[in-house]
PyMOL CGO cylinders between C-alpha atoms (Angstrom):
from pymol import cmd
from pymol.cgo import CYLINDER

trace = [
    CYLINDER, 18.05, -3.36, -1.38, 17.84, -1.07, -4.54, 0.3, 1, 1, 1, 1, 1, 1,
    CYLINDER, 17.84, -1.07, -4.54, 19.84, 2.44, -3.88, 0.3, 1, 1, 1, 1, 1, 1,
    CYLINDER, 19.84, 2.44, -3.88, 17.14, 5.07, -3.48, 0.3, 1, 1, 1, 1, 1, 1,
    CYLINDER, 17.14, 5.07, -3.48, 19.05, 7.39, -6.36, 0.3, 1, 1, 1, 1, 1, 1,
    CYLINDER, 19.05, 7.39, -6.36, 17.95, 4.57, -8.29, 0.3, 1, 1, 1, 1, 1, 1,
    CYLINDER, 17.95, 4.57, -8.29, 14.18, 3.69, -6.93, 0.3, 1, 1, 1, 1, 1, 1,
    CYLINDER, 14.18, 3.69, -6.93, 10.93, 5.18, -8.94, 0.3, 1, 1, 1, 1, 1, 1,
    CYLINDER, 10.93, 5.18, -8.94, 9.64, 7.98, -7.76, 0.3, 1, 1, 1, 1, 1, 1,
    CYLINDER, 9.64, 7.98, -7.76, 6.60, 7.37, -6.41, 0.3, 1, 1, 1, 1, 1, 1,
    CYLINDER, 6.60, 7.37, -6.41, 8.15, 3.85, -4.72, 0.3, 1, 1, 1, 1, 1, 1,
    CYLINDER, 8.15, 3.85, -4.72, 10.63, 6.53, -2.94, 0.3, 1, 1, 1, 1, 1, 1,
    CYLINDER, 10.63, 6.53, -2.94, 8.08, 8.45, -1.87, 0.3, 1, 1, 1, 1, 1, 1,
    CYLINDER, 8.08, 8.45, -1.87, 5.50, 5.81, -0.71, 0.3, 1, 1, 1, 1, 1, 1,
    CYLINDER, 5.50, 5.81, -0.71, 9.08, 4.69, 1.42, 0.3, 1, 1, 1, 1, 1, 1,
    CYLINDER, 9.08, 4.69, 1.42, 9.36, 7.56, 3.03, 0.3, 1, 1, 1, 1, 1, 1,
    CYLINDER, 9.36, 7.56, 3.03, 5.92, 8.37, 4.24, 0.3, 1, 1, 1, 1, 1, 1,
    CYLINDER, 5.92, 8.37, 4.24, 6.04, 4.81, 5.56, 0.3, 1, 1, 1, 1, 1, 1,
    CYLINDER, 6.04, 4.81, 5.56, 9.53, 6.55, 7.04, 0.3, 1, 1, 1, 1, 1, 1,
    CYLINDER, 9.53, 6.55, 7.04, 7.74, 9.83, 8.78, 0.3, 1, 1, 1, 1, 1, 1,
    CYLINDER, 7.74, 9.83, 8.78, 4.79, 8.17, 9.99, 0.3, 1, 1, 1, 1, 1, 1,
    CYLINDER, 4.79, 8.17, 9.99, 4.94, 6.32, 13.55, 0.3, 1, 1, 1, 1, 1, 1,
    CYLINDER, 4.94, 6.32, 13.55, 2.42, 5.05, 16.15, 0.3, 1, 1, 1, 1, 1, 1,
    CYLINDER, 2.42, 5.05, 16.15, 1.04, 8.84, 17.11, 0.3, 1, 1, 1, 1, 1, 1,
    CYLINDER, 1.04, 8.84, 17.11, 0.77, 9.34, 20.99, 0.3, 1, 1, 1, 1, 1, 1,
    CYLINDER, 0.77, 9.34, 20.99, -0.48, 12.79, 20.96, 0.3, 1, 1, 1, 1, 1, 1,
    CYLINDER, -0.48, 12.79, 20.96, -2.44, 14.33, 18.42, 0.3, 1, 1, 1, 1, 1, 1,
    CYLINDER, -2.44, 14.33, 18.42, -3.18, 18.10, 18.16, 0.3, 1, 1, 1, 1, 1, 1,
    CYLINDER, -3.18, 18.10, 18.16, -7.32, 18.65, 19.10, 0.3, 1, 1, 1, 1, 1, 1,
    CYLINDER, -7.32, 18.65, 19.10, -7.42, 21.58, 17.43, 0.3, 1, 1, 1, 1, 1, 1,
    CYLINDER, -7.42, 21.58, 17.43, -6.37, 20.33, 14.01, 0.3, 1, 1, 1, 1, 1, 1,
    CYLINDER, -6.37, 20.33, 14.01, -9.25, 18.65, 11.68, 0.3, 1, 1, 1, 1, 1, 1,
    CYLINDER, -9.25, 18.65, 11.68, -9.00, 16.74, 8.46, 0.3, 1, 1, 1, 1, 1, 1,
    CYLINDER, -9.00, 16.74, 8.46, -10.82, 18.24, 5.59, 0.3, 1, 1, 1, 1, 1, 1,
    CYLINDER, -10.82, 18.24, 5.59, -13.71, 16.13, 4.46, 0.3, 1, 1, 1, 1, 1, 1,
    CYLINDER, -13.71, 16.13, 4.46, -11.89, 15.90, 0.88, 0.3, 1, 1, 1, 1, 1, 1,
    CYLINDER, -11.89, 15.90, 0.88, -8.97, 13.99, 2.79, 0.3, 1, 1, 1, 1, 1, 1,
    CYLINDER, -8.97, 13.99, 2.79, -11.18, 12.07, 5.14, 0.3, 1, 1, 1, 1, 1, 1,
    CYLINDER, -11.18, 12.07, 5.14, -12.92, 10.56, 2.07, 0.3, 1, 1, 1, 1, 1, 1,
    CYLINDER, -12.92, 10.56, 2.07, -9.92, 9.52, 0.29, 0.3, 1, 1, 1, 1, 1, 1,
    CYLINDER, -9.92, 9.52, 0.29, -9.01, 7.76, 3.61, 0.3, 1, 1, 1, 1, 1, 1,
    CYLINDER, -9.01, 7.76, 3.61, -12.23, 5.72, 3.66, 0.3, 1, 1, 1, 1, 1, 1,
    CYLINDER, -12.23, 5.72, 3.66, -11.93, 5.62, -0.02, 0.3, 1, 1, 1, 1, 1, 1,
    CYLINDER, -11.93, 5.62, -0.02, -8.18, 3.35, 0.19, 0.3, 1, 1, 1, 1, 1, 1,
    CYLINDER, -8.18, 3.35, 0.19, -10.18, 1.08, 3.07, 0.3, 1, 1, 1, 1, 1, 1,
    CYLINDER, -10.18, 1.08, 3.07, -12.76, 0.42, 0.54, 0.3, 1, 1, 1, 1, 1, 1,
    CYLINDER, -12.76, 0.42, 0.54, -10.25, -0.09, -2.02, 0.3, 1, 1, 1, 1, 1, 1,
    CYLINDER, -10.25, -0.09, -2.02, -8.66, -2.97, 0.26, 0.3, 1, 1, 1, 1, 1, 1,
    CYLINDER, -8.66, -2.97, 0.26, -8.21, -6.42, -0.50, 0.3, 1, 1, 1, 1, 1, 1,
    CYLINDER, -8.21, -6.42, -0.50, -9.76, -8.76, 1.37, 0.3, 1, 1, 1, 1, 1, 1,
    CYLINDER, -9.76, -8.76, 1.37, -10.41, -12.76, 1.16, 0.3, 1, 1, 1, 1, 1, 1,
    CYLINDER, -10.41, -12.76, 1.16, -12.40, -13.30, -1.88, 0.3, 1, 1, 1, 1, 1, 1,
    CYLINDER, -12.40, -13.30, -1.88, -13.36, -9.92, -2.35, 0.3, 1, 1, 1, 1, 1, 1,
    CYLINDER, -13.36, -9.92, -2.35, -15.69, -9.88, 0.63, 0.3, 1, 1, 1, 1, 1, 1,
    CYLINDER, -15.69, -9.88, 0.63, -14.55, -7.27, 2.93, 0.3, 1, 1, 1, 1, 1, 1,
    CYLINDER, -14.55, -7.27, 2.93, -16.32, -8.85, 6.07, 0.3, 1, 1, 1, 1, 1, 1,
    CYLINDER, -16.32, -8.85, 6.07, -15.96, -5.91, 8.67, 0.3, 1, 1, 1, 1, 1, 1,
    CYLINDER, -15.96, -5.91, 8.67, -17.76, -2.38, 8.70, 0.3, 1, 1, 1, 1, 1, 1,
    CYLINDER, -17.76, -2.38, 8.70, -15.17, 1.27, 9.49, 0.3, 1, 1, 1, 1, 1, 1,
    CYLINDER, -15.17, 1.27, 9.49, -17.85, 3.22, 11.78, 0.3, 1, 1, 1, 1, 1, 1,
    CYLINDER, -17.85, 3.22, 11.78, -16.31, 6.68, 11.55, 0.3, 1, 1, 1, 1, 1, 1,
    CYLINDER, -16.31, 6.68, 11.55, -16.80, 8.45, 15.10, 0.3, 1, 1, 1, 1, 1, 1,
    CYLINDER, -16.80, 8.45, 15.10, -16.78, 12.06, 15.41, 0.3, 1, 1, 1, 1, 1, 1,
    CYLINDER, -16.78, 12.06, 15.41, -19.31, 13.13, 17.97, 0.3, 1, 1, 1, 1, 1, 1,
    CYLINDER, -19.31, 13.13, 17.97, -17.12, 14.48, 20.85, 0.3, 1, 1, 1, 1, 1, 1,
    CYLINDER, -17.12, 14.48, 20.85, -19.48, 13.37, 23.67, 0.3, 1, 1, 1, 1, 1, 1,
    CYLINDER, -19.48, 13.37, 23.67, -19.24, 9.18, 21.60, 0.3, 1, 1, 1, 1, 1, 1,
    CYLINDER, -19.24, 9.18, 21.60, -15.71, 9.21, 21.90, 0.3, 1, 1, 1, 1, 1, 1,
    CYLINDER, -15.71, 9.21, 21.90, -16.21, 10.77, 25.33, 0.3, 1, 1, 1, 1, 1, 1,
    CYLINDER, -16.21, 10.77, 25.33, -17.94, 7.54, 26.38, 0.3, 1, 1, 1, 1, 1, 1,
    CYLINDER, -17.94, 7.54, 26.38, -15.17, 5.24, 24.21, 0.3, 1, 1, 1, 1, 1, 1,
    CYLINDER, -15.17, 5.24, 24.21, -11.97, 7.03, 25.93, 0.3, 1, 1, 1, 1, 1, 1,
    CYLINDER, -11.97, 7.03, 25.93, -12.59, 4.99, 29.55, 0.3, 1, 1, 1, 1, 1, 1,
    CYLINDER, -12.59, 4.99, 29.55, -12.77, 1.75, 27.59, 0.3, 1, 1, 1, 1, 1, 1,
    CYLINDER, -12.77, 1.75, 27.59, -9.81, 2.65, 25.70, 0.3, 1, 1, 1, 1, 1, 1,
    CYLINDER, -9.81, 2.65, 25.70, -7.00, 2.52, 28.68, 0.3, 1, 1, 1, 1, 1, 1,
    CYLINDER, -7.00, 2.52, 28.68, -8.38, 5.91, 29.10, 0.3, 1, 1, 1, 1, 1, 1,
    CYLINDER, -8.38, 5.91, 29.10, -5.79, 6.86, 26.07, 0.3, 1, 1, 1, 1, 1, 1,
    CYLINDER, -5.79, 6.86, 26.07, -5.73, 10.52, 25.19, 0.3, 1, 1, 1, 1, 1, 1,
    CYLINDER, -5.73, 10.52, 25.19, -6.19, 9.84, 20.65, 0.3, 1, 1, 1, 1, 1, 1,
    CYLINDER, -6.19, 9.84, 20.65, -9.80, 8.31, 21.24, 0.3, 1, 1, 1, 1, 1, 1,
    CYLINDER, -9.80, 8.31, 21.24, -10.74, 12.33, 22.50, 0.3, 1, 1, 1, 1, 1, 1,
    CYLINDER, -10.74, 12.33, 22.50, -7.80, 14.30, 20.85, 0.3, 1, 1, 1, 1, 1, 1,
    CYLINDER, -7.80, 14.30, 20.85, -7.70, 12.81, 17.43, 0.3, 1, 1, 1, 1, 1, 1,
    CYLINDER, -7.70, 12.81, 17.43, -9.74, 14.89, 14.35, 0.3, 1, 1, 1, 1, 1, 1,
    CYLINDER, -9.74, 14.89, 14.35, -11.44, 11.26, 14.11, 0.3, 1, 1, 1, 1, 1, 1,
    CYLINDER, -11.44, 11.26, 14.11, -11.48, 7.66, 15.21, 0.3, 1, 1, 1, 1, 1, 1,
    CYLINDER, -11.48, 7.66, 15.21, -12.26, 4.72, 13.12, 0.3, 1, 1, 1, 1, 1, 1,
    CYLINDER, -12.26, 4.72, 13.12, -13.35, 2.12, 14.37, 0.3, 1, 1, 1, 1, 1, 1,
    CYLINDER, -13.35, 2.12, 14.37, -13.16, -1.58, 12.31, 0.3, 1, 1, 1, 1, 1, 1,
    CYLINDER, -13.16, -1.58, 12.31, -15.84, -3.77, 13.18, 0.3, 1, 1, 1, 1, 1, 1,
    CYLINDER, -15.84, -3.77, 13.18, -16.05, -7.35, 11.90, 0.3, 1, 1, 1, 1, 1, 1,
    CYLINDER, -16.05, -7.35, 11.90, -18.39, -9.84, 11.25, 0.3, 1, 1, 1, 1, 1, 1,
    CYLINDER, -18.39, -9.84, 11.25, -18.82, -11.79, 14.82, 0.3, 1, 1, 1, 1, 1, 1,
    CYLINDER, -18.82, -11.79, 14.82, -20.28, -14.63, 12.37, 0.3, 1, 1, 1, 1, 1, 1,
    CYLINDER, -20.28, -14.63, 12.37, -21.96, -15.05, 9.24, 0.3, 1, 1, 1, 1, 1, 1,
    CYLINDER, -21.96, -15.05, 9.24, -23.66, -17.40, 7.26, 0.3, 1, 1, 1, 1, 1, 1,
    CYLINDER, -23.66, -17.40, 7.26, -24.53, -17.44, 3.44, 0.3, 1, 1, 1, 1, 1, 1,
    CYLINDER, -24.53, -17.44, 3.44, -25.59, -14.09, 2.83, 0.3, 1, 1, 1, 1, 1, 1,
    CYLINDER, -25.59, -14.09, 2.83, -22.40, -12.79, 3.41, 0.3, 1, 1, 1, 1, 1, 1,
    CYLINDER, -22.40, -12.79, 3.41, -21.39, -14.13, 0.41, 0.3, 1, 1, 1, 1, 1, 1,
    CYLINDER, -21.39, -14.13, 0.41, -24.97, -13.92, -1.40, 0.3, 1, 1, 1, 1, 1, 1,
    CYLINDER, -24.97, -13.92, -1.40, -24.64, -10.44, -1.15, 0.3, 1, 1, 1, 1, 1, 1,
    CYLINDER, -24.64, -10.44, -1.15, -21.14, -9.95, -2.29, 0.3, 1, 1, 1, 1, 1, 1,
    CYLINDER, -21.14, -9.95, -2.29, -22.55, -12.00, -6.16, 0.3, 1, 1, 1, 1, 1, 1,
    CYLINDER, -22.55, -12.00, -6.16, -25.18, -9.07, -6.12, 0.3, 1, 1, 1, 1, 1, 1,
    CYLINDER, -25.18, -9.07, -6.12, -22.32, -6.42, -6.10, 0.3, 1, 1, 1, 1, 1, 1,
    CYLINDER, -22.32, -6.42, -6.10, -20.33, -8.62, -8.23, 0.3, 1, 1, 1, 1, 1, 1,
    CYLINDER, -20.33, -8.62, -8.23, -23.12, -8.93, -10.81, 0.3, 1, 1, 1, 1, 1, 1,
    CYLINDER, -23.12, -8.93, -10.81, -24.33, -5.32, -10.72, 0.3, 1, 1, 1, 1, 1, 1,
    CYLINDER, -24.33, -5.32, -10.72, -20.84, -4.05, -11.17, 0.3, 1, 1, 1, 1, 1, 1,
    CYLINDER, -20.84, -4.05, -11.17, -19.93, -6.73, -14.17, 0.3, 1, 1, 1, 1, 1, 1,
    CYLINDER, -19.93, -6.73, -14.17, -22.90, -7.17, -15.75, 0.3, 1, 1, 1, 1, 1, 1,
    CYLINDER, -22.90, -7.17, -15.75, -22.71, -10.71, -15.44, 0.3, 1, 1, 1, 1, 1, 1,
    CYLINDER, -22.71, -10.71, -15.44, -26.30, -12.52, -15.03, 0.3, 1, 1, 1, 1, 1, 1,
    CYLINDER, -26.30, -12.52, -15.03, -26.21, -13.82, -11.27, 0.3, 1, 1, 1, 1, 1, 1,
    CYLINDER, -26.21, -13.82, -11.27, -26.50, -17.56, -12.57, 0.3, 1, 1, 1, 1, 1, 1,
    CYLINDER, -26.50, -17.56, -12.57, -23.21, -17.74, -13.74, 0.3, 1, 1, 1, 1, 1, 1,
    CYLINDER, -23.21, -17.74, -13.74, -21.76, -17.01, -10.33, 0.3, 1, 1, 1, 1, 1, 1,
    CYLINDER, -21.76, -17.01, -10.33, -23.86, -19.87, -8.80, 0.3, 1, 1, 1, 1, 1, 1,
    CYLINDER, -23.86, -19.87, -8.80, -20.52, -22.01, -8.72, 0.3, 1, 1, 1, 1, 1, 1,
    CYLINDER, -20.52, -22.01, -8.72, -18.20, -19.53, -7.92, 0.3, 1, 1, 1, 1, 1, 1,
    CYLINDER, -18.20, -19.53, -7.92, -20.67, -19.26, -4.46, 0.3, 1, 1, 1, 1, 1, 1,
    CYLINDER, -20.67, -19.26, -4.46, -20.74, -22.72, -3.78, 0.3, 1, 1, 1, 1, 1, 1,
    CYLINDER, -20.74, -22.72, -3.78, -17.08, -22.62, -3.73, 0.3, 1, 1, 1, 1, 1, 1,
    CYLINDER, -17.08, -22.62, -3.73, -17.17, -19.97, -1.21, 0.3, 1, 1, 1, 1, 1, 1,
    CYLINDER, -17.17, -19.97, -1.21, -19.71, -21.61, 0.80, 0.3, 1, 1, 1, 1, 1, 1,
    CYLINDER, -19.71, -21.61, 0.80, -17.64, -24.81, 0.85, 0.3, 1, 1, 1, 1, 1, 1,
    CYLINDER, -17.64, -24.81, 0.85, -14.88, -23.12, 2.26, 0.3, 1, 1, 1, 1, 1, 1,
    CYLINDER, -14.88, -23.12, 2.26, -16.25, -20.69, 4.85, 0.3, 1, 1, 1, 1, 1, 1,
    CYLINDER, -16.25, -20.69, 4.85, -19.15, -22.01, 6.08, 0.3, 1, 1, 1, 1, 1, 1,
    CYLINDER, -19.15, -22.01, 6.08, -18.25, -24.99, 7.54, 0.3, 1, 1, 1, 1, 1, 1,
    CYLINDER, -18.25, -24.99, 7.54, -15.98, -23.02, 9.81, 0.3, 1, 1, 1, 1, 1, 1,
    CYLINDER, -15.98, -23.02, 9.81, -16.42, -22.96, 13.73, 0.3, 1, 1, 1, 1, 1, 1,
    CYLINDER, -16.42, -22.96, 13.73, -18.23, -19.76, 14.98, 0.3, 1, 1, 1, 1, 1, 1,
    CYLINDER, -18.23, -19.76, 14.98, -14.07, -19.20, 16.19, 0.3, 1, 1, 1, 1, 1, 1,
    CYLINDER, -14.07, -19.20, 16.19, -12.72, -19.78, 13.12, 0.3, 1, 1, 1, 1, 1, 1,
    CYLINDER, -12.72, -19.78, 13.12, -15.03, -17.45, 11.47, 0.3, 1, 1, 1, 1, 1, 1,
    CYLINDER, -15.03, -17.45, 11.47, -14.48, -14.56, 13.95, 0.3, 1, 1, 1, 1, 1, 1,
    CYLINDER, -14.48, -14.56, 13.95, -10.58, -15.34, 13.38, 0.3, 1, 1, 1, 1, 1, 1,
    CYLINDER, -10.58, -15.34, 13.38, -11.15, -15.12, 9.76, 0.3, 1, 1, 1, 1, 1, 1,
    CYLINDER, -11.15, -15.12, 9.76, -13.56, -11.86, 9.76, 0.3, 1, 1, 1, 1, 1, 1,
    CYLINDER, -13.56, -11.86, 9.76, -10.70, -10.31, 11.73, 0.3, 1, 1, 1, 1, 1, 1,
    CYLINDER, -10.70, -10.31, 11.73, -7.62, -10.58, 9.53, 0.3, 1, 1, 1, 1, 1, 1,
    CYLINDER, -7.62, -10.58, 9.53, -9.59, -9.13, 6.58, 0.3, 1, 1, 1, 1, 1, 1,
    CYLINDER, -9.59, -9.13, 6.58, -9.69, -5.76, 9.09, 0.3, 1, 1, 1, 1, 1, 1,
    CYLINDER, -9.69, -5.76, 9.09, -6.53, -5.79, 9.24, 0.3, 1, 1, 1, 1, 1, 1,
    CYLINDER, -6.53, -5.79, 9.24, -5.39, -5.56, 5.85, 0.3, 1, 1, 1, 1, 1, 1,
    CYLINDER, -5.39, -5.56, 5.85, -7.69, -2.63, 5.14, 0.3, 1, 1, 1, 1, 1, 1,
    CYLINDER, -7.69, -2.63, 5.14, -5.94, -0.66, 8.31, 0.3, 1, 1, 1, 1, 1, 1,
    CYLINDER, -5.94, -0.66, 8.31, -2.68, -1.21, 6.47, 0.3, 1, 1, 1, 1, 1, 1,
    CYLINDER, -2.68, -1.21, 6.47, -3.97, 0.66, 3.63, 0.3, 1, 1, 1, 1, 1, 1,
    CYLINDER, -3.97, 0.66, 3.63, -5.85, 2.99, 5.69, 0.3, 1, 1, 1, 1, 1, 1,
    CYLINDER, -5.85, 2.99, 5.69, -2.39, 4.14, 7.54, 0.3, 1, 1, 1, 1, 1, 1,
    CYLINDER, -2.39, 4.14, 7.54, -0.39, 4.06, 4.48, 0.3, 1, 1, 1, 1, 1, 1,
    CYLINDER, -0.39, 4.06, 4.48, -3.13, 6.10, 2.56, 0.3, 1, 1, 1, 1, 1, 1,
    CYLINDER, -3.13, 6.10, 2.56, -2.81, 8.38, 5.50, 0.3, 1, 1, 1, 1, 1, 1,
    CYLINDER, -2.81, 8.38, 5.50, 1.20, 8.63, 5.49, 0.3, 1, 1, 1, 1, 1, 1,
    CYLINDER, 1.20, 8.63, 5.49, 1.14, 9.50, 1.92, 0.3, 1, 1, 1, 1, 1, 1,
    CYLINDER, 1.14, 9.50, 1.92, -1.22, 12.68, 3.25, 0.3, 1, 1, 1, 1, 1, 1,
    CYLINDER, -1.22, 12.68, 3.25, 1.00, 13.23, 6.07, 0.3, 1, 1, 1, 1, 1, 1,
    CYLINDER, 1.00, 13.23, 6.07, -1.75, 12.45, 8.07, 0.3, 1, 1, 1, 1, 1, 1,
    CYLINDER, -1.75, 12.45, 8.07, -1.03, 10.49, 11.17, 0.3, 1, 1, 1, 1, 1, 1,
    CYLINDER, -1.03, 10.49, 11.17, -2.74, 7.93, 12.75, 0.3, 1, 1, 1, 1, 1, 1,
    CYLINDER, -2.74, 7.93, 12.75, -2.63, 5.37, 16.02, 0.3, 1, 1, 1, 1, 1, 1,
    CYLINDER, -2.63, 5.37, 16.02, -3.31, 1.74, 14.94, 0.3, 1, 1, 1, 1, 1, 1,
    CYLINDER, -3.31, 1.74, 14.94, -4.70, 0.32, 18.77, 0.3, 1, 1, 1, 1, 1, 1,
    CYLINDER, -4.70, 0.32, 18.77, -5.47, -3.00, 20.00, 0.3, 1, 1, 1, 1, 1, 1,
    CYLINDER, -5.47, -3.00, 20.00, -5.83, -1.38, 23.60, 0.3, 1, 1, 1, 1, 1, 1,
    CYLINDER, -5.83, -1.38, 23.60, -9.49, -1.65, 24.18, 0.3, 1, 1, 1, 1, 1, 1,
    CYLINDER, -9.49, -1.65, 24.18, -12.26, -3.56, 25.88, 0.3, 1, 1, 1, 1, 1, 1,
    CYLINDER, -12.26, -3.56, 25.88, -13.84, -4.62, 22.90, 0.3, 1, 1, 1, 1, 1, 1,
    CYLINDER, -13.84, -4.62, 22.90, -16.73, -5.82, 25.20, 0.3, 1, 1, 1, 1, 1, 1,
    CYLINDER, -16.73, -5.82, 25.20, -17.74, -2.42, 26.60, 0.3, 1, 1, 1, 1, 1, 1,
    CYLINDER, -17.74, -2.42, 26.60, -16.72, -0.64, 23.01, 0.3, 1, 1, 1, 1, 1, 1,
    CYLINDER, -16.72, -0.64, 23.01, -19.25, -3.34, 21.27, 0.3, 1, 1, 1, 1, 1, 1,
    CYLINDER, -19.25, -3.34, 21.27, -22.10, -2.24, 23.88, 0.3, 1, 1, 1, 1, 1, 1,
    CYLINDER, -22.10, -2.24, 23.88, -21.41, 1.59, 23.47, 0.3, 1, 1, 1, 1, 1, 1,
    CYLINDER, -21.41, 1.59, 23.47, -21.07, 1.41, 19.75, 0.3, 1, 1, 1, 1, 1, 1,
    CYLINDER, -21.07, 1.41, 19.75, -24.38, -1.31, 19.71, 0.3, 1, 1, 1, 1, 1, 1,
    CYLINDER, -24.38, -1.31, 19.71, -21.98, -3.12, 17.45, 0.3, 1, 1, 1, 1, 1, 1,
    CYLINDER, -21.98, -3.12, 17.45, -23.79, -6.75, 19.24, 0.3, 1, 1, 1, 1, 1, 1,
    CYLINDER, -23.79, -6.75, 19.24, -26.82, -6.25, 17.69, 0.3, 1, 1, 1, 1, 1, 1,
    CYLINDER, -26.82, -6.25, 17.69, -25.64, -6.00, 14.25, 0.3, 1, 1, 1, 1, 1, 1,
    CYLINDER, -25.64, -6.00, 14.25, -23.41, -9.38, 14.12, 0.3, 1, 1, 1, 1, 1, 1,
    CYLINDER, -23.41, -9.38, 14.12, -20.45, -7.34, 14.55, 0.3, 1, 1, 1, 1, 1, 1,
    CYLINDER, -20.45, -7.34, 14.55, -17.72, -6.26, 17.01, 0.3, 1, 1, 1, 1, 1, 1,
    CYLINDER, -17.72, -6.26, 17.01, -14.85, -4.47, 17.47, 0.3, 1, 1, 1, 1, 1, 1,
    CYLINDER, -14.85, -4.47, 17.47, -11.61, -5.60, 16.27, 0.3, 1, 1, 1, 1, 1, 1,
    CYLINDER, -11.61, -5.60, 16.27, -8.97, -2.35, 15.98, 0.3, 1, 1, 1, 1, 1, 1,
    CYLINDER, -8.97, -2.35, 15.98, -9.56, 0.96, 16.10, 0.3, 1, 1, 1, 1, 1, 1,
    CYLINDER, -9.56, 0.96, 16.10, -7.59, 3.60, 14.43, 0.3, 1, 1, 1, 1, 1, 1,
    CYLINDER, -7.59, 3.60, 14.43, -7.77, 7.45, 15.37, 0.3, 1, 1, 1, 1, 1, 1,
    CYLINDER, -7.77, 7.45, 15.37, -6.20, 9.82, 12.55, 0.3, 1, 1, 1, 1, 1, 1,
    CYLINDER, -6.20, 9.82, 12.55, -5.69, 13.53, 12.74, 0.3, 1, 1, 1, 1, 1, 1,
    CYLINDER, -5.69, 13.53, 12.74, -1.85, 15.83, 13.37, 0.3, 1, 1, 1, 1, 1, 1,
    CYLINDER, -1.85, 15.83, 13.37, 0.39, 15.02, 15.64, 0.3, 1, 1, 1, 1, 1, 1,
    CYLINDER, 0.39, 15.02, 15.64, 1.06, 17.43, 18.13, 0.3, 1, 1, 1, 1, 1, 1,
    CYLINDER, 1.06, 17.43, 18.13, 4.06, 19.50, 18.69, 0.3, 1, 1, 1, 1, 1, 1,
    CYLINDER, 4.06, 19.50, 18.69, 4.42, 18.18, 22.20, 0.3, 1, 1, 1, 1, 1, 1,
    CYLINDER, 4.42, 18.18, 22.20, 5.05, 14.41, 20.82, 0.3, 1, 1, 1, 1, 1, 1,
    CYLINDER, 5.05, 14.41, 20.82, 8.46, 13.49, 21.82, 0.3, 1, 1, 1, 1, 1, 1,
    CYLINDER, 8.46, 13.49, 21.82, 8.04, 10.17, 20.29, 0.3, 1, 1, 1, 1, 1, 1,
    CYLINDER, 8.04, 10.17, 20.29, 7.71, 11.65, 17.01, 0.3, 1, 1, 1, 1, 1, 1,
    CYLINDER, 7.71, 11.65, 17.01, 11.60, 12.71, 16.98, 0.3, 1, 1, 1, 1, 1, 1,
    CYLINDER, 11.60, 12.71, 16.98, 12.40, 8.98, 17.88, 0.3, 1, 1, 1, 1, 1, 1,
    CYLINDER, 12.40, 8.98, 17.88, 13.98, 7.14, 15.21, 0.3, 1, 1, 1, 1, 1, 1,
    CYLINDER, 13.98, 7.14, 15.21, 12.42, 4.43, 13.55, 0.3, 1, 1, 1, 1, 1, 1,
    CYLINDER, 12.42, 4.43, 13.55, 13.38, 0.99, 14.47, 0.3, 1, 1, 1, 1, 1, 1,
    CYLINDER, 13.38, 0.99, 14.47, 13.22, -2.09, 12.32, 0.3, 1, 1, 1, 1, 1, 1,
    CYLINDER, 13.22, -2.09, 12.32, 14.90, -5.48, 12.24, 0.3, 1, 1, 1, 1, 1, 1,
    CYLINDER, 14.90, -5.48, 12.24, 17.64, -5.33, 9.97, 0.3, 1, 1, 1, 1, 1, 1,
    CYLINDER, 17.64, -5.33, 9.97, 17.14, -6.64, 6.27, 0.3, 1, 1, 1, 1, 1, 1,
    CYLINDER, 17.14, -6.64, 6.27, 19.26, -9.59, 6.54, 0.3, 1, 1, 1, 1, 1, 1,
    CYLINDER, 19.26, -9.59, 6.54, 17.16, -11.22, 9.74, 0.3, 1, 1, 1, 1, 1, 1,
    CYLINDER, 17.16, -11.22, 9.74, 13.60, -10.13, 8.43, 0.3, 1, 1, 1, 1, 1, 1,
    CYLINDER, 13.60, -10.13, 8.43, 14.34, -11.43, 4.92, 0.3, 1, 1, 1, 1, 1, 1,
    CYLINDER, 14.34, -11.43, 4.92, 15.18, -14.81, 3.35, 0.3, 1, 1, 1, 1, 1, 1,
    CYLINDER, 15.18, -14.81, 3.35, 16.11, -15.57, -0.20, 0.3, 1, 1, 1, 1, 1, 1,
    CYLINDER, 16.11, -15.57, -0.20, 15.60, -19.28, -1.14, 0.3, 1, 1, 1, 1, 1, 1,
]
cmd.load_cgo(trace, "trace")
């Protein structure tokens, strides 16, 4: 690896937030994040790549106390769904059909100016490869495209030295019928409460542990 004395700035810095950040356990209630910093947070999940540009998930941004009230039991009961300044919660596409991508050429020819003919084959691709997909496959799909967007979401949020708690520790069942995620083709796939960490975190002193370089990485 390149010596840090010799790494770009902002590469050394985008290191170490990825350094101070960690998997928060406790966050401090009493701390909020300013709605300037909350919307460049939803700002780098809408900046995310996704497959083919279509970003096949909603973020539903919870913070109504009495909500996450409802969420925490169907959490494990963890203590971030209540104590966290807010949770967000990724929500993909349970299945879709054509007008996923239909609606994706609208955006694409609003934002380009390109008449919405010339994107008739550029569809067709699309539809040729996702639509024939089982309802499984699709949900499997749908899902990975979430996760790429948390990445940026908690890396946004490191660079803010804001923390957050990536979970997969939920009944997405029960959070999909609180949320009424069902009846909108979507449901639940991670959920991801950000706020401070709180003083009384031991885990935050822990240090970081990562496979070494020479086992995670292979030059051919």
């Amino acid at each position: 690896m390149q010596n840090t004395t010799e790494t770009p700035y902002l590469i050394r810095e985008y290191l170490e937030s990825l350094n101070w950040r960690y998997a928060t356990k406790k966050f401090d209630p009493d701390k909020r994040i300013s709605d300037a910093d909350l919307a460049q947070l939803l700002q780098a999940v809408r900046m995310s790549a996704s497959s083919y540009g279509l970003q096949p998930y909603k973020v539903l941004v919870i913070s109504d106390p009495e909500l996450r009230e409802q969420l925490r039991p169907a959490c494990w009961n963890q203590p971030q769904i209540t104590d966290a300044s807010h949770v967000l919660v990724f929500a993909s596409r349970a299945d879709f059909d054509g007008d996923l991508i239909d609606s994706y050429l609208h955006i694409v020819s609003e934002t380009r100016q390109v008449p919405l003919a010339e994107l008739d084959g550029y569809g067709e691709f699309m539809k040729s490869k996702l639509l024939g997909l089982t309802p499984e496959q699709k949900a499997n799909w749908t899902a990975r495209q979430a996760y790429i967007a948390l990445g940026n979401l908690m890396s946004a949020a490191a660079m803010h030295r804001i923390d957050t708690c990536p979970m997969e520790g939920f009944e997405s069942d029960r959070v999909d019928q609180i949320l009424g995620l069902e009846s909108k083709g979507l449901t639940a796939t991670l959920i991801a409460p950000v706020g401070y960490r709180s003083e009384a975190d031991q885990t935050q002193h822990f240090a970081k542990v990562r496979r070494p370089e020479a086992s995670l990485f292979e030059y051919l």
